[in-house]
C-alpha positions in Angstrom: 14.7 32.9 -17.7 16.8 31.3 -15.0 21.0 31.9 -15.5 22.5 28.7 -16.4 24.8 28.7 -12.8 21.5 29.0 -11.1 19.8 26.5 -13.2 22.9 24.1 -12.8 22.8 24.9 -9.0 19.3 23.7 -8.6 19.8 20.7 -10.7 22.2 19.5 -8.5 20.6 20.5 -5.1 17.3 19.2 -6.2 19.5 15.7 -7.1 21.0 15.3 -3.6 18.3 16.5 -1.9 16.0 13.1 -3.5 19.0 11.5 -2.7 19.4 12.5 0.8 15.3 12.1 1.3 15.7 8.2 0.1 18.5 7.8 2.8 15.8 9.3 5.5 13.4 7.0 4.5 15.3 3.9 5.5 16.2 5.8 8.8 12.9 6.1 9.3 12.4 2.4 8.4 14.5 1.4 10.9 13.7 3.8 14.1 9.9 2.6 13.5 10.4 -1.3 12.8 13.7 -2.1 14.9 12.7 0.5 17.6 9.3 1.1 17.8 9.4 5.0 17.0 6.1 5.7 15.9 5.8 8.7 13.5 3.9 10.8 15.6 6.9 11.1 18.3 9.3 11.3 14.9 7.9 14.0 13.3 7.5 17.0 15.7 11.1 16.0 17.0 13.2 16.2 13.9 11.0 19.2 12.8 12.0 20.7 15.7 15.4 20.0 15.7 15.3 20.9 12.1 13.6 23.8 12.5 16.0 25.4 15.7 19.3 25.3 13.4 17.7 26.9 10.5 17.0 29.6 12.9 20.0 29.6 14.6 22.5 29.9 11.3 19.6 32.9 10.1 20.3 34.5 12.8 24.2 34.6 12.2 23.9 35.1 8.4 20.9 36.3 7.7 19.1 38.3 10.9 17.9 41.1 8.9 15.7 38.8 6.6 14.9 36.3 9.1 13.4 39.7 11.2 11.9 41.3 8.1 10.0 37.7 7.2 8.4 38.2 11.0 6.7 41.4 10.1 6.0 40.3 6.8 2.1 39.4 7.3 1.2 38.4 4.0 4.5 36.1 3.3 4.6 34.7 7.0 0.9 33.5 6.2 2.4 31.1 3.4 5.4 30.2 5.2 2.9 28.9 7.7 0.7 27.4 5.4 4.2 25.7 3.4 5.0 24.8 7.0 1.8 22.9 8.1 0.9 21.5 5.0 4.1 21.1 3.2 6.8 20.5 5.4 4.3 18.8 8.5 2.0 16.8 6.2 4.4 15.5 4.0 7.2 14.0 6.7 4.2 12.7 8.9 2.4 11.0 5.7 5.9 9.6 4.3 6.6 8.0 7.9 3.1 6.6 8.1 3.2 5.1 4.3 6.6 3.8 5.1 5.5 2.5 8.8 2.8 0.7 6.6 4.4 -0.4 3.3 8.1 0.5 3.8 10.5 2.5 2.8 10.7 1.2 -1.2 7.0 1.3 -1.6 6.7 4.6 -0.1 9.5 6.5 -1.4 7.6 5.4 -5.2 4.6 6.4 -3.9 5.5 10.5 -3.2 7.0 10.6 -6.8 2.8 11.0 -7.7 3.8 14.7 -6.3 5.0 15.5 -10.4 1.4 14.7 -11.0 -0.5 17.4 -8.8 2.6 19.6 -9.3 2.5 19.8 -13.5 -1.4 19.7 -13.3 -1.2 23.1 -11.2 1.3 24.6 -13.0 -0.3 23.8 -16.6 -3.8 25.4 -14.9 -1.9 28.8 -13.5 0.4 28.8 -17.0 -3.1 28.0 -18.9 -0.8 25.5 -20.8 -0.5 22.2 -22.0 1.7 19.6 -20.7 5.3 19.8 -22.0 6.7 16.6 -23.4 9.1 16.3 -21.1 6.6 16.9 -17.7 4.1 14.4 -19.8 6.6 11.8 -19.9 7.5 12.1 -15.8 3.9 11.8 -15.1 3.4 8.5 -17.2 6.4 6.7 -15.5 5.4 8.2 -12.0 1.8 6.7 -12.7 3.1 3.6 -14.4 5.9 2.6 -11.2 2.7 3.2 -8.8 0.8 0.7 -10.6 3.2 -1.7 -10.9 3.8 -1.8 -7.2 0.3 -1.8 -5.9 -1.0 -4.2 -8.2 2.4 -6.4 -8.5 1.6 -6.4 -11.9 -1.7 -7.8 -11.8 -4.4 -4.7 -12.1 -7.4 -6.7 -10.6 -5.4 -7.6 -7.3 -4.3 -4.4 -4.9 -1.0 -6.5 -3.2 0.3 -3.5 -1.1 -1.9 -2.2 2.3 -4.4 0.2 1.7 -3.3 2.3 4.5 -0.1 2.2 3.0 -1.5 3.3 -0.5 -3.4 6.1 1.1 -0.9 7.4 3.2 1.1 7.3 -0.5 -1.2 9.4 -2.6 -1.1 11.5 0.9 2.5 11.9 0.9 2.7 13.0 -2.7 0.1 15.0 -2.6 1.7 16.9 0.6 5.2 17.2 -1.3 3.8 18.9 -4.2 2.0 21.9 -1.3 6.1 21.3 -0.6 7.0 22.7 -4.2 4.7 24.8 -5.0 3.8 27.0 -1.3 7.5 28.7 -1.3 7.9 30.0 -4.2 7.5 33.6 -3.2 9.0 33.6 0.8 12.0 32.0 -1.1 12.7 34.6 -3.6 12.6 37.2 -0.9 13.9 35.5 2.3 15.7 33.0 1.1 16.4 29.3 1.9 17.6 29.3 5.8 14.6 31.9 6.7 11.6 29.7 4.8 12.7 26.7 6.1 13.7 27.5 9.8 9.9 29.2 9.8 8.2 26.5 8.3 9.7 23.6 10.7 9.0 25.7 13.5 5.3 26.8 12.4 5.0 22.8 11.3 6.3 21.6 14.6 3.7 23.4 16.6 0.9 22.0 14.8 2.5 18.5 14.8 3.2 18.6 18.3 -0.6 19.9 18.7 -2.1 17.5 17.1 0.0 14.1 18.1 0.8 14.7 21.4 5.1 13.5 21.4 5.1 13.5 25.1 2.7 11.1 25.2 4.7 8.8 23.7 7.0 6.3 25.4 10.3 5.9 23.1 13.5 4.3 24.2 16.1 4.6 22.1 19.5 2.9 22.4 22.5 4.2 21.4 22.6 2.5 18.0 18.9 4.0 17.6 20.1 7.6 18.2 22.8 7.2 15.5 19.8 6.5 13.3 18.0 9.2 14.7 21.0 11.6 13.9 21.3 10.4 10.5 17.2 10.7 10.1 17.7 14.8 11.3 21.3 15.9 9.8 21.4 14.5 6.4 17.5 13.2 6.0 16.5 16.6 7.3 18.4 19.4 7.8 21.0 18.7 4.6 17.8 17.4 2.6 15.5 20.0 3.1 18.2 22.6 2.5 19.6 21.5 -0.9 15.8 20.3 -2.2 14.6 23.7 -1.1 17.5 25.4 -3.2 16.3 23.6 -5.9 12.8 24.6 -5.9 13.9 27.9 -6.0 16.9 27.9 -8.8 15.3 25.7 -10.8 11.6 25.8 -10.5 9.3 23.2 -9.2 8.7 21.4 -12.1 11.9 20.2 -12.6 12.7 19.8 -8.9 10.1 17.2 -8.5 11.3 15.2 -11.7 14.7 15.4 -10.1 13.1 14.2 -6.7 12.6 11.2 -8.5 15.8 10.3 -7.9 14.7 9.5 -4.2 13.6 5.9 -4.6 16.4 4.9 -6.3 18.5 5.9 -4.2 16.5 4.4 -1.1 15.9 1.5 -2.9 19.9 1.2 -3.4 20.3 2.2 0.5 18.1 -0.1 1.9 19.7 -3.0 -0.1 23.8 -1.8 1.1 22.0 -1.7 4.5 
């Protein structure tokens, strides 16, 4: 059993980091609608970005690891596999569902992840739901619902791309939870993440093609883009990371849910 400082730890980083996601999502919002940033320039960049300081600081605090994970065949196959799928899929399906349904919508949408995440842990555990992990998965259901039918269950009133890219998004964020487990517990936070950005920007860039792309940001725009890669990113992935690790992934993505409340709150300060 987790120590309670660890436990606490990841309560809290698994908090901000939902927190810090729902502010992204409004960045993302904005660079998309205001300044025509599609997601497929967006998401190889930031990862990028995001992915180049996490292995910058490993290198100053944590080299041996960040070497070690290198050689490590069998854990540098998951960290790629948590990078393409997890960390790729999920930040190019969340800017796709927001591009298509916005930021409010979308943000509602990932919290499905507690879904798939408690339905693979109750198979692996050969368990039954806990009351607790029941009740997340009834609301998460329930506020999808509610949005996509406005209320009114014979009437879809959200875009179906939107929806898909959603289910797509949550889906992707529970591969998020549930891939690092192990690299975590023996590289640690800086390592996984710096390796999965980087692994996840290759196949982004591979597959959407950035430099095709033509963005012009102004200087207002980059601001946004700043905000979108230091806090939505790089301070977001860190902390929700931390919190998959100190306090398991079952209760990181019931804490996640604290992502579109707080982007719902965002948007509307905004």
């Amino acid at each position: 059993m987790k120590g309670y400082p660890h436990l606490l730890r990841g309560i809290i980083c698994a908090l901000l980091g939902g927190i810090f996601w729902g502010f992204s999502g409004n960045c993302g919002e904005v660079l998309m609608h205001a300044f025509d940033a599609p997601p497929g320039w967006l998401t190889p960049l930031r990862m990028v970005i995001g992915g180049a300081f996490f292995i910058i600081l490993s290198a100053f605090i944590d080299r041996e690891r960040l070497i070690d994970a290198a050689k490590d065949k069998r854990m540098l196959v998951m960290i790629i596999l948590f990078g393409v799928f997890g960390v790729m899929l999920m930040q190019y399906s969340y800017l796709c569902a927001i591009d298509y349904a916005g930021a409010g919508t979308a943000l509602t949408l990932e919290q499905v992840n507690v879904v798939f995440v408690m339905a693979w842990l109750c198979i692996r555990e050969r368990r039954a739901p806990r009351p607790r992990e029941l009740a997340g998965v009834v609301l998460a259901f329930t506020g999808v619902v509610v949005i996509a039918t406005q209320g009114d269950i014979t009437v879809l009133n959200l875009p179906l791309l939107g929806l898909i890219w959603g289910i797509a998004s949550a889906l992707a964020t529970a591969f998020y939870n549930l891939l690092p487990q192990r690299p975590l517990e023996r590289y640690g936070t800086c390592v996984v993440n710096g390796y999965g950005m980087l692994f996840g920007s290759m196949a982004c860039s591979a597959l959407m093609r950035p430099w095709s792309y033509e963005v012009h940001l102004p200087v207002e725009g980059w601001i946004v883009f700043v905000g979108l890669v230091g806090i939505g990113t790089i301070a977001a992935y860190f902390l929700y990371i931390q919190g998959v690790k100190d306090a398991g992934p079952m209760r990181a993505s019931l804490l996640a849910c604290s992502e579109p409340v707080a982007g719902t709150f965002i948007g509307a300060i905004w």
